[in-house]
C-alpha positions, 0 to 999 in steps of 0.5 A: 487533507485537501481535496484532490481534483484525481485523489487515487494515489495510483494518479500520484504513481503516474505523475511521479514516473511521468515528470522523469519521461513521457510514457505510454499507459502500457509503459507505466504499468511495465515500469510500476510493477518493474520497481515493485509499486504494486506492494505499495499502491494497488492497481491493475490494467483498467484502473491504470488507464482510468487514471490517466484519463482522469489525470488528463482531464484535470489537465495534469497530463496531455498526449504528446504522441500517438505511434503504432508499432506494426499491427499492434493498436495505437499507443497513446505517449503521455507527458506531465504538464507544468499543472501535474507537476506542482500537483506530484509536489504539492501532494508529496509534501502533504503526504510526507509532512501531515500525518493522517487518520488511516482505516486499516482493516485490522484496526476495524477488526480490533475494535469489534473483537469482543464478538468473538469469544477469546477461545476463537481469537486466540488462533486466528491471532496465532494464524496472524503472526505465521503470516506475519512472520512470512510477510516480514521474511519476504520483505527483509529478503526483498531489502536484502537482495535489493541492496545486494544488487546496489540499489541505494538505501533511498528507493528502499525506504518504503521496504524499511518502513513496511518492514517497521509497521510488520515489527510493530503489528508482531509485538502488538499481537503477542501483547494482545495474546497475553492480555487475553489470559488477563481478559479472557474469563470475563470476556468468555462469560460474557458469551455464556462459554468458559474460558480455555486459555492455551 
């Protein structure tokens, strides 16, 4: 994965929403949270604004204006540069086309499991699916009233993917519980407790 001069994925928000008109930080965070970006891509005020200052000093935006409307503070209009735009495209097909090693925080909970005796994770992993369960309910009723709504399949797609790695983390959690009944009196015996399987 290359090295970016400005590699928070907020930046690529912003220039993605740029290269369609000049906006002003306060017309970014409008627009993201308008088109559901933050389930995506984490981000609140402050970190908005440091990210076009950081997007403007790699050269990647510039001011076009700066207006006041009334007695409001002075709002700065960003425009993407030529530089910004090869960025947004260069960084788009790296992302779409080069699979890479993530960090989920399940996984790393995974992987040190066994701390825990099998008694303990057999509930949380039963809390998880209730929140699962929830997640994939709100992300199937988002798709569907989006499409009622006429928004087409393509600005969905990212829904359609959540909704997938939910389907896959459900089936991956009920494999794990049954392979707890397997594993669980050797994994208990080696806390000193004994196994209670459900």
């Amino acid at each position: 994965m290359k090295r970016r001069k400005v590699g928070n994925l907020l930046a690529l928000a912003v220039l993605s929403y740029l290269s369609q008109a000049p906006m002003h930080p306060y017309e970014l965070a409008k627009t993201l949270r308008s088109h559901g970006d933050e389930r995506s891509i984490k981000f609140n005020h402050g970190s908005l604004y440091m990210v076009v200052q950081q997007l403007a000093k790699a050269g990647f935006v510039a001011e076009q204006e700066v207006n006041r409307e009334g007695a409001r503070p002075e709002r700065t209009v960003y425009q993407i540069t030529d530089a910004g735009r090869a960025e947004l495209h260069d960084w788009l097909r790296e992302l779409v086309g080069e699979a890479q090693h993530e960090y989920p925080a399940f996984v790393s909970a995974l992987s040190m499991v066994s701390a825990l005796t099998p008694n303990e994770v057999i509930p949380l992993l039963r809390a998880r699916l209730d929140g699962l369960a929830t997640q994939r309910a709100e992300t199937s009723r988002q798709i569907e009233q989006s499409e009622a709504e006429g928004v087409p399949a393509l600005f969905l797609i990212e829904e359609v993917y959540r909704l997938r790695l939910l389907d896959a983390e459900i089936a991956f959690v009920h494999e794990f519980l049954a392979r707890i009944n397997e594993w669980g009196p050797m994994w208990a015996g080696a806390h000193g407790v004994e196994f209670k399987p459900e």
